[in-house]
Backbone bond lengths (Angstrom), bond angles and torsions (degrees), N, CA, C in turn:
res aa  C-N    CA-C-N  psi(-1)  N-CA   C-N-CA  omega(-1)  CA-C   N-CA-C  phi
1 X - - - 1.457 - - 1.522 109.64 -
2 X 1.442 121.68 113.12 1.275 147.03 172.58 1.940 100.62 -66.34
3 X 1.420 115.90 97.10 1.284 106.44 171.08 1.895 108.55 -88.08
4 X 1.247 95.08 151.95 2.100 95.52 178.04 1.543 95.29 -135.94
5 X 1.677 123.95 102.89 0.839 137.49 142.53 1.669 135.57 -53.46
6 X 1.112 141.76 82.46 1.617 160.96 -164.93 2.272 93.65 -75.72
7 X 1.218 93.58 122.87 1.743 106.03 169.63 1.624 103.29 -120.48
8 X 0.806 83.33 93.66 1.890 105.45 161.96 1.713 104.52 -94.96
9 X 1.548 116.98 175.10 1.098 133.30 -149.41 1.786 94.36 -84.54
10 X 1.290 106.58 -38.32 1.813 123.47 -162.09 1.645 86.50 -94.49
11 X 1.051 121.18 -6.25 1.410 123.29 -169.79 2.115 131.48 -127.76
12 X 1.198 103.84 52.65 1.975 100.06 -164.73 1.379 92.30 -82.41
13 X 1.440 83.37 163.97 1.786 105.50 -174.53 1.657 96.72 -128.84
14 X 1.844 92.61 125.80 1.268 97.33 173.42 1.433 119.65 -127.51
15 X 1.667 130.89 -168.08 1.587 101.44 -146.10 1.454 76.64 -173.44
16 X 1.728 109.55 114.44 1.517 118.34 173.04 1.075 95.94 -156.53
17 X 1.775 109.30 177.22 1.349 123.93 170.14 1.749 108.47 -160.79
18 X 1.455 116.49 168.97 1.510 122.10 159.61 1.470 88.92 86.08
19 X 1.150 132.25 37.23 1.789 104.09 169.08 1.525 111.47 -71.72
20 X 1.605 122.55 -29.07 1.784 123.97 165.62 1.488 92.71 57.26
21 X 1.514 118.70 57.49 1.837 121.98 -170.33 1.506 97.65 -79.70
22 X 1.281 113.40 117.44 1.274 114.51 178.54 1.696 134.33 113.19
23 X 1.562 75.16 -21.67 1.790 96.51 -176.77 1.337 123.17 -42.29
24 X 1.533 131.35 111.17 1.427 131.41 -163.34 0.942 116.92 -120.57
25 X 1.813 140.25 33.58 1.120 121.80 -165.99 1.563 140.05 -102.84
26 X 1.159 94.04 145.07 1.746 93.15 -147.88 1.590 116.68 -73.64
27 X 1.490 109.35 16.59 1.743 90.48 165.30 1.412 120.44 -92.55
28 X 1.008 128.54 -152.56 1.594 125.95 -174.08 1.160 132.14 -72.42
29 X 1.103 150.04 112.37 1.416 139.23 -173.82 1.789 103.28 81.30
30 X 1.650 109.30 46.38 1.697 114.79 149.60 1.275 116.72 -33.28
31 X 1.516 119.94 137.97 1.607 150.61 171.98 1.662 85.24 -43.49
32 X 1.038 142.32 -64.11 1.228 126.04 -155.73 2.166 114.48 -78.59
33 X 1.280 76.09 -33.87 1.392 74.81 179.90 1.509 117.04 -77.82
34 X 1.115 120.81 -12.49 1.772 129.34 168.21 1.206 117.06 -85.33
35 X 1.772 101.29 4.98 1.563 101.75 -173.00 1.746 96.10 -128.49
36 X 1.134 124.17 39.58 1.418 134.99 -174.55 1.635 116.90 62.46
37 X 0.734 133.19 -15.73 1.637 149.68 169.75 1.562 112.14 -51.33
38 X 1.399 101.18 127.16 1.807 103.85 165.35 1.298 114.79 -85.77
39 X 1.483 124.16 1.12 1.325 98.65 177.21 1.946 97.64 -172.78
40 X 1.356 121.02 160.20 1.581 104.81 -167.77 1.749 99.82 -61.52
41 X 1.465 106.82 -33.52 1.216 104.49 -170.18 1.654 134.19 -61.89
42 X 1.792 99.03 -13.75 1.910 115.53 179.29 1.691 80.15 -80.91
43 X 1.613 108.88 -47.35 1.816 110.77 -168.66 1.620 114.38 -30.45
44 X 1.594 90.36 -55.74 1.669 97.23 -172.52 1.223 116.45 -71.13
45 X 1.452 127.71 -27.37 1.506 119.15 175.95 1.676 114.26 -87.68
46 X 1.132 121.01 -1.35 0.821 134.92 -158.00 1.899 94.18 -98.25
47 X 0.853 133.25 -25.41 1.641 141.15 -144.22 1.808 69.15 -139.92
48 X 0.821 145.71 -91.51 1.544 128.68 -149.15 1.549 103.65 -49.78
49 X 1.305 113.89 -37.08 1.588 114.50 -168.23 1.576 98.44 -77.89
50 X 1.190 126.17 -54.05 1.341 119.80 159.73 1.714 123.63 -25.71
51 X 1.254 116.46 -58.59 1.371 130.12 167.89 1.632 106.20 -44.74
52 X 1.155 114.60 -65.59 1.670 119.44 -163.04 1.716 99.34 -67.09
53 X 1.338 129.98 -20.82 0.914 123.21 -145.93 1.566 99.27 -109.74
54 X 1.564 100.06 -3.17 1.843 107.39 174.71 1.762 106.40 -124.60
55 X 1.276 105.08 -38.81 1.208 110.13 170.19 2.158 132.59 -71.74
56 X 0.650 114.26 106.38 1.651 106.49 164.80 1.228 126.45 -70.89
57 X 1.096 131.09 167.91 1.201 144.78 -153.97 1.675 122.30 -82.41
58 X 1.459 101.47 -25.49 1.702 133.97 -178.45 1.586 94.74 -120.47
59 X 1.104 143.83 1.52 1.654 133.24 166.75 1.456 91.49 -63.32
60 X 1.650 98.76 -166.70 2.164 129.45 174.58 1.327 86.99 -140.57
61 X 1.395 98.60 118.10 1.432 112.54 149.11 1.534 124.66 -84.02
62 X 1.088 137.66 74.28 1.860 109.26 -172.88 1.435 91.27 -69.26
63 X 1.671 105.95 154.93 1.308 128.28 170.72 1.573 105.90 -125.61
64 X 1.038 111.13 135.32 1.542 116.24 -176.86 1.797 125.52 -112.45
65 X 1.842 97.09 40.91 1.099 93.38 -177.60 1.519 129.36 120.72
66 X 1.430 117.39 127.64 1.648 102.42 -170.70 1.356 128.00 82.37
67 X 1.438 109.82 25.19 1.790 108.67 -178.25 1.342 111.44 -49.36
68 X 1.036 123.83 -77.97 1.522 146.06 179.66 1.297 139.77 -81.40
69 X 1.414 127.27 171.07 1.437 121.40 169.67 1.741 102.98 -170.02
70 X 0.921 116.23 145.58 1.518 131.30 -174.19 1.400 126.23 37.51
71 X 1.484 121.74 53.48 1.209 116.00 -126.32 2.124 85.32 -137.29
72 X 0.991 106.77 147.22 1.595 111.35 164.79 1.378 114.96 -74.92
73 X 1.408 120.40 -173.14 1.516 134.95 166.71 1.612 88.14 -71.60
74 X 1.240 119.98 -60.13 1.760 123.94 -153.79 1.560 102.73 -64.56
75 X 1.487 107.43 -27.60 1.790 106.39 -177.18 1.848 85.45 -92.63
76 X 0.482 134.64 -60.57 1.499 107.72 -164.44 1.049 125.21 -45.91
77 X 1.922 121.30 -57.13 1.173 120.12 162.62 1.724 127.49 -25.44
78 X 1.578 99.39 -67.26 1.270 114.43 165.58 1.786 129.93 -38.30
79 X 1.605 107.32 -35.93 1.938 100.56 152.92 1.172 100.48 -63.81
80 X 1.182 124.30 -76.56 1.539 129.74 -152.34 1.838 104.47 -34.87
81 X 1.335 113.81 -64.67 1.481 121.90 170.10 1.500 109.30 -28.23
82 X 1.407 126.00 -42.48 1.390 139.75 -113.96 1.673 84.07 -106.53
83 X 1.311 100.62 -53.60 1.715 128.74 -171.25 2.321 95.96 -60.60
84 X 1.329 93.57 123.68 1.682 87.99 178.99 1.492 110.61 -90.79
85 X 1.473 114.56 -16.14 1.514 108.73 162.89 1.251 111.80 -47.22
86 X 1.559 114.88 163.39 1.462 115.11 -170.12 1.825 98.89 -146.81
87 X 1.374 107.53 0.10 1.227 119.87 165.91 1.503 132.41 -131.04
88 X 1.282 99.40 72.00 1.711 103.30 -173.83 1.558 104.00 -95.02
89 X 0.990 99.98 168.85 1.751 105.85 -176.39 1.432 91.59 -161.47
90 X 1.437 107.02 121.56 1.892 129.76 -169.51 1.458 113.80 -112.48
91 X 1.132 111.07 112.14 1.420 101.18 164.04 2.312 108.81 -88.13
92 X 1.251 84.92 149.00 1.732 94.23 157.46 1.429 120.02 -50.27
93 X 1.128 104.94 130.81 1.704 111.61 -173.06 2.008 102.80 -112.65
94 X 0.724 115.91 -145.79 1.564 127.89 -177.97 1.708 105.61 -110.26
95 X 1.476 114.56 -43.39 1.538 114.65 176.80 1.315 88.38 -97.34
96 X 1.399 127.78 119.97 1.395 127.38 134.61 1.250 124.42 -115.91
97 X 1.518 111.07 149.56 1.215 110.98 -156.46 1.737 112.52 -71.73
98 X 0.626 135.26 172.22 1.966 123.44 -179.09 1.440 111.91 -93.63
99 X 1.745 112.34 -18.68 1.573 104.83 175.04 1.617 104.36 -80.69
100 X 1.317 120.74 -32.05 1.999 120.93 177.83 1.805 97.84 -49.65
101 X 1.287 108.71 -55.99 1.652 109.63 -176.50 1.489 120.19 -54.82
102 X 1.090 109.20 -35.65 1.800 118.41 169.48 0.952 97.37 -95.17
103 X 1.031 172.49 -0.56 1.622 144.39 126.87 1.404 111.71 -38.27
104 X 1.380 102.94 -74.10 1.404 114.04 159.83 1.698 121.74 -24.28
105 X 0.875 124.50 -67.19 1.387 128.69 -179.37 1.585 105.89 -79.85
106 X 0.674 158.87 -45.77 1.419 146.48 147.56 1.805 122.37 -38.06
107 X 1.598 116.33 -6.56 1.240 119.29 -170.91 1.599 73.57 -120.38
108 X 1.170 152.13 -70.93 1.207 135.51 175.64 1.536 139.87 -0.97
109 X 1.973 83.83 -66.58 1.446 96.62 166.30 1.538 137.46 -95.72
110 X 1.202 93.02 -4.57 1.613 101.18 156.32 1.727 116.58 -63.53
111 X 1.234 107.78 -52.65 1.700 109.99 178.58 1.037 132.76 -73.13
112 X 2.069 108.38 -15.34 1.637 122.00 -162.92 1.887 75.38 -136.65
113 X 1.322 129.92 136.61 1.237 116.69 167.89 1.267 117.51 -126.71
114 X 1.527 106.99 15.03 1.634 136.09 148.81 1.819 116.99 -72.03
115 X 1.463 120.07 -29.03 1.231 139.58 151.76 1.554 106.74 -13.69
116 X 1.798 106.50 99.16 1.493 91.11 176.80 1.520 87.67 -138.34
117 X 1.241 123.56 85.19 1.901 130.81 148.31 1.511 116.00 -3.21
118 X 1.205 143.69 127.19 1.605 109.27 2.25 1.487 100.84 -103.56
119 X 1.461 133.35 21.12 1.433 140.61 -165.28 1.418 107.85 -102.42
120 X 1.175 133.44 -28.49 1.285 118.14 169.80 1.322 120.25 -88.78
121 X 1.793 91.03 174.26 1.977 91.62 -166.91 1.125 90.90 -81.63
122 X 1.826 92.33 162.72 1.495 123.04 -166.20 1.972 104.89 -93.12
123 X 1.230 131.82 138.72 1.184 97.26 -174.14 1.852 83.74 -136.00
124 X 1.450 105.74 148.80 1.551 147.99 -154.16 1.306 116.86 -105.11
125 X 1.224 167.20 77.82 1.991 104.71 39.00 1.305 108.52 -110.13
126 X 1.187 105.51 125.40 1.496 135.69 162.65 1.146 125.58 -63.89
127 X 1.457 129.94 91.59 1.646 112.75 -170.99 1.695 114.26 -109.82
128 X 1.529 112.48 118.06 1.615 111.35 174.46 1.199 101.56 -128.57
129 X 1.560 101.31 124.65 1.513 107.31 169.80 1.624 96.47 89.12
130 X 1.846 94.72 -148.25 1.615 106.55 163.83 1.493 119.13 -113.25
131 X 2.040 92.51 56.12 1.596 97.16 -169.61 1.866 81.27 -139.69
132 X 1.617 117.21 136.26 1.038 130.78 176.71 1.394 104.76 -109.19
133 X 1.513 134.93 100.62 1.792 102.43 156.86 1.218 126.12 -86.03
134 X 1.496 123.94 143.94 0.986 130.88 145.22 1.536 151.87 -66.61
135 X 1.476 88.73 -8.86 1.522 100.58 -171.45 1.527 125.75 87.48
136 X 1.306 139.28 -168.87 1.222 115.58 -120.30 1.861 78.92 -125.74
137 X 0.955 132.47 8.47 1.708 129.38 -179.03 2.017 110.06 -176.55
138 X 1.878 89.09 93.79 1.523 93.15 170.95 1.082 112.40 -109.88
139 X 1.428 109.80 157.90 1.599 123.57 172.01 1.655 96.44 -95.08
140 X 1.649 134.42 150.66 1.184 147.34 157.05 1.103 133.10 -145.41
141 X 1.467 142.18 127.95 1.186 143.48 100.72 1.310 139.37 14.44
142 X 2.044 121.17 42.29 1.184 114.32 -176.64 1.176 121.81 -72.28
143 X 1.112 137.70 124.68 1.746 120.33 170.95 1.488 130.11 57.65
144 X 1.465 103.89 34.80 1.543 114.74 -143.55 1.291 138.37 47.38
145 X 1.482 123.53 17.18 1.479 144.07 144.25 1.467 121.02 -77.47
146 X 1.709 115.69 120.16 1.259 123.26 152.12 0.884 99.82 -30.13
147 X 1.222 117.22 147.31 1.505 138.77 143.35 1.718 129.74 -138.82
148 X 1.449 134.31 119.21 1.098 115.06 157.38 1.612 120.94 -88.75
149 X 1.149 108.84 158.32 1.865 119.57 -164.60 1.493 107.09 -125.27
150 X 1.239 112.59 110.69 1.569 105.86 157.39 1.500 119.81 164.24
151 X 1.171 129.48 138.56 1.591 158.38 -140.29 1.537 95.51 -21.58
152 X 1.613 93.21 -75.16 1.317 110.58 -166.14 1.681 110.90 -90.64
153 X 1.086 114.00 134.96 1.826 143.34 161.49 1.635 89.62 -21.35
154 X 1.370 117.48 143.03 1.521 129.43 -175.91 1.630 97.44 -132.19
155 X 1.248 113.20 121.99 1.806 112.54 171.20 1.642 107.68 -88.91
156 X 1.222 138.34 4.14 1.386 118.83 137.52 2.322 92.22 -150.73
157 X 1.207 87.03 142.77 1.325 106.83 179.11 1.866 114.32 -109.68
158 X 1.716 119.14 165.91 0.826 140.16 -169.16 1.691 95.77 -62.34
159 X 1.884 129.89 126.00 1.530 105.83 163.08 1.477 122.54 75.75
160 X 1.629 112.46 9.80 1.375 124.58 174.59 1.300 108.87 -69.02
161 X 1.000 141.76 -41.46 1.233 128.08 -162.14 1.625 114.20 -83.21
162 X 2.003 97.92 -9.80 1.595 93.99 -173.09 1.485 93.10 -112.73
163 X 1.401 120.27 33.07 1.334 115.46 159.95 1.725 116.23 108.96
164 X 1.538 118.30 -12.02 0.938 110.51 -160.87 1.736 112.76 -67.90
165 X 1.153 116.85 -178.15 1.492 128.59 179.26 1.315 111.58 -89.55
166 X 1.508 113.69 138.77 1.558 121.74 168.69 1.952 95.33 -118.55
167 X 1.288 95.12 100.76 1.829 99.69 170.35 1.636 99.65 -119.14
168 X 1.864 99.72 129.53 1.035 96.62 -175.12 1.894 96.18 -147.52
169 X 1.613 112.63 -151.54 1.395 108.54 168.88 1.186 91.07 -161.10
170 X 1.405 112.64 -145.07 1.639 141.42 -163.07 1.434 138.22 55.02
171 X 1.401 106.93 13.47 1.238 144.70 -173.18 1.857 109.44 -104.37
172 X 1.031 119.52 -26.24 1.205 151.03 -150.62 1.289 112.10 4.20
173 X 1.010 95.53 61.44 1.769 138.15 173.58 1.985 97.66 74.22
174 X 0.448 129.45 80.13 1.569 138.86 -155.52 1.473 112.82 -142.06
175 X 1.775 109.56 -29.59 1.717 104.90 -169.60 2.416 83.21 -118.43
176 X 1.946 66.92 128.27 1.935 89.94 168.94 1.216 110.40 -30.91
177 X 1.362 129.23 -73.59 1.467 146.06 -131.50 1.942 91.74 -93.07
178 X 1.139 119.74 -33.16 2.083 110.74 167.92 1.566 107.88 -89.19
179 X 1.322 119.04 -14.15 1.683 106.58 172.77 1.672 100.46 -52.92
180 X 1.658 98.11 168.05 1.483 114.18 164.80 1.110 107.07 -64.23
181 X 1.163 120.03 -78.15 1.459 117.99 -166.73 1.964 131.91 -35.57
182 X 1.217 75.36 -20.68 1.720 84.53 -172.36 1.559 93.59 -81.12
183 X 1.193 118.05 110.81 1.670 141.56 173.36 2.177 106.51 -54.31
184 X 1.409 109.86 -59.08 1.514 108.20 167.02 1.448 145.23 -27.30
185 X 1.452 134.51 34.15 1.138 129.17 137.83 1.567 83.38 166.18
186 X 1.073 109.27 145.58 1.404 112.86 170.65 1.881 114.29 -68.43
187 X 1.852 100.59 85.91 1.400 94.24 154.50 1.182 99.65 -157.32
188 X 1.330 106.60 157.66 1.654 117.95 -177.42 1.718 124.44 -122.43
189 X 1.189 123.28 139.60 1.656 112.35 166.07 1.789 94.59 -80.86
190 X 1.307 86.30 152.45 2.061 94.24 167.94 0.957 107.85 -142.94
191 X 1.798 129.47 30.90 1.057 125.91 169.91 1.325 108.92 -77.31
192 X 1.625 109.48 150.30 1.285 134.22 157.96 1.788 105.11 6.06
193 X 1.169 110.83 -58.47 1.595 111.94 -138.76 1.644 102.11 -68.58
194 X 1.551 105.21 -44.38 1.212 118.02 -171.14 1.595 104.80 -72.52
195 X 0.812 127.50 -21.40 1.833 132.10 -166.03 1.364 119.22 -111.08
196 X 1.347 105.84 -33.48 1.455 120.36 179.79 1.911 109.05 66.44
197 X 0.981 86.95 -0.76 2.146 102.38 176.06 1.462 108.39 -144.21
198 X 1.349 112.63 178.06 1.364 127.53 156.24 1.479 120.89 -35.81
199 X 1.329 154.24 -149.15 1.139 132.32 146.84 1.924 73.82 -141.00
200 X 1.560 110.84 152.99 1.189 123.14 161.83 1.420 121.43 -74.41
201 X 1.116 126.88 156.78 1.766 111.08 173.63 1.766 117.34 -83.67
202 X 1.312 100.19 -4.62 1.195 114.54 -179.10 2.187 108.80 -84.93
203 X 1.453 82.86 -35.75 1.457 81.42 179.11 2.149 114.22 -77.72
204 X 1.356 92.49 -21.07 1.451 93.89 -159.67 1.830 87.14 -93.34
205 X 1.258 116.33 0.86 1.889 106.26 170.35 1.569 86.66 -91.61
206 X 1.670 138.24 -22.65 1.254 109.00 175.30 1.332 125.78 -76.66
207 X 1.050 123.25 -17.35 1.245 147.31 173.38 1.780 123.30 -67.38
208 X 1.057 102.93 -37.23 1.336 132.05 162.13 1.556 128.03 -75.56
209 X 1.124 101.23 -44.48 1.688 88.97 164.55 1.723 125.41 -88.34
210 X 1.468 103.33 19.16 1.404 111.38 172.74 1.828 96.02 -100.95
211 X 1.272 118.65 3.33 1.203 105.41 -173.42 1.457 114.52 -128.72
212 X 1.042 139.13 131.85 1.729 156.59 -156.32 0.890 109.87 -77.85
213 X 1.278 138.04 145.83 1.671 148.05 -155.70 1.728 90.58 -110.85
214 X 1.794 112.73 123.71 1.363 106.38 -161.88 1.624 81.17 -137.32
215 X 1.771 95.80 137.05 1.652 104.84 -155.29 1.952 92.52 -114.74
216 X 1.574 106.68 13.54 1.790 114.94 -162.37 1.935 86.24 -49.13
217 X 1.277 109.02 156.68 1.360 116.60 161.59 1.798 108.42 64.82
218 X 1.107 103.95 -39.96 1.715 86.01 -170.82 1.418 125.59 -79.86
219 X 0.811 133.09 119.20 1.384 143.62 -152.82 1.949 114.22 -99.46
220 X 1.414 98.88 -16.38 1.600 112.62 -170.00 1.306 124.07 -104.91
């Protein structure tokens, strides 16, 4: 499924990943505390207020992964509520939280009642709340830009050589070759870490035309 996202004026499209809302883990050098935060809990308001404070209420957020971490049914709900976007669309990340997966699988087998976890197919778009998943690798249509979508960094992507986009995360901005700065093939991380916000789609085409359409490996 070919998604085509449209940015009108009442309408921007924005493009992040890695918020890990909640993330508490107790060995040395915690996600929050490497991220200026005294505690997961400044972390989490800190990244939602960020969100509300770039995002509107009628924008698209895609998220690419990594919402959560140690978190209940009642805390999850409670971001999602929290978040004033009302159109997110999530891909699967590497940490997912275990209440997103039982939602998921409980909305599965309500609709399919042949639905038997973790062996059957997964089926795409999933909508709870004002959170859509897509699943774990989309192709899109941002703003009339290709785009490929998904968690992890891709060393050759769908349409590379004719320019398309590799936006991804889980790196949290950490690997050379998905930073901005690195000019070599058009792809970017847009997680959280590097942006400290959403990234606009307007900002990540500036970002993008500082960087060279690199055809290494693809053969098609």
């Amino acid at each position: 499924m070919l998604m085509n996202f449209k940015e009108t004026e009442i309408q921007k499209i924005y493009v992040s990943s890695d918020f890990h809302l909640n993330h508490d883990p107790k060995w040395e050098n915690p996600i929050w505390k490497m991220r200026g935060f005294p505690s997961a809990k400044d972390m989490t308001d800190g990244i939602i207020q960020s969100v509300n404070d770039t995002v509107r209420s009628n924008d698209i957020l895609i998220f690419l992964g990594d919402w959560c971490l140690n978190t209940t049914l009642d805390q999850f709900n409670e971001f999602l509520a929290r978040i004033n976007c009302q159109n997110i669309y999530c891909l699967w990340g590497n940490h997912n939280n275990p209440h997103e997966k039982k939602i998921y699988y409980a909305a599965m087998k309500s609709l399919h009642p042949e639905f038997c976890e973790p062996f059957a197919k997964e089926v795409y778009p999933f909508k709870y709340r004002n959170m859509t998943f897509i699943g774990h690798y989309a192709e899109a249509v941002l703003g009339g830009q290709y785009c490929i979508l998904h968690h992890y960094p891709l060393l050759i992507w769908n349409e590379q050589k004719h320019g398309s986009w590799m936006l991804c995360g889980h790196s949290h901005c950490g690997c050379e070759k998905t930073i901005a700065e690195n000019s070599d093939g058009k792809i970017l991380d847009v997680g959280w870490d590097g942006h400290k916000r959403p990234w606009s789609l307007s900002e990540i085409v500036v970002v993008m035309n500082t960087k060279q359409i690199s055809s290494a490996g693809d053969h098609h």
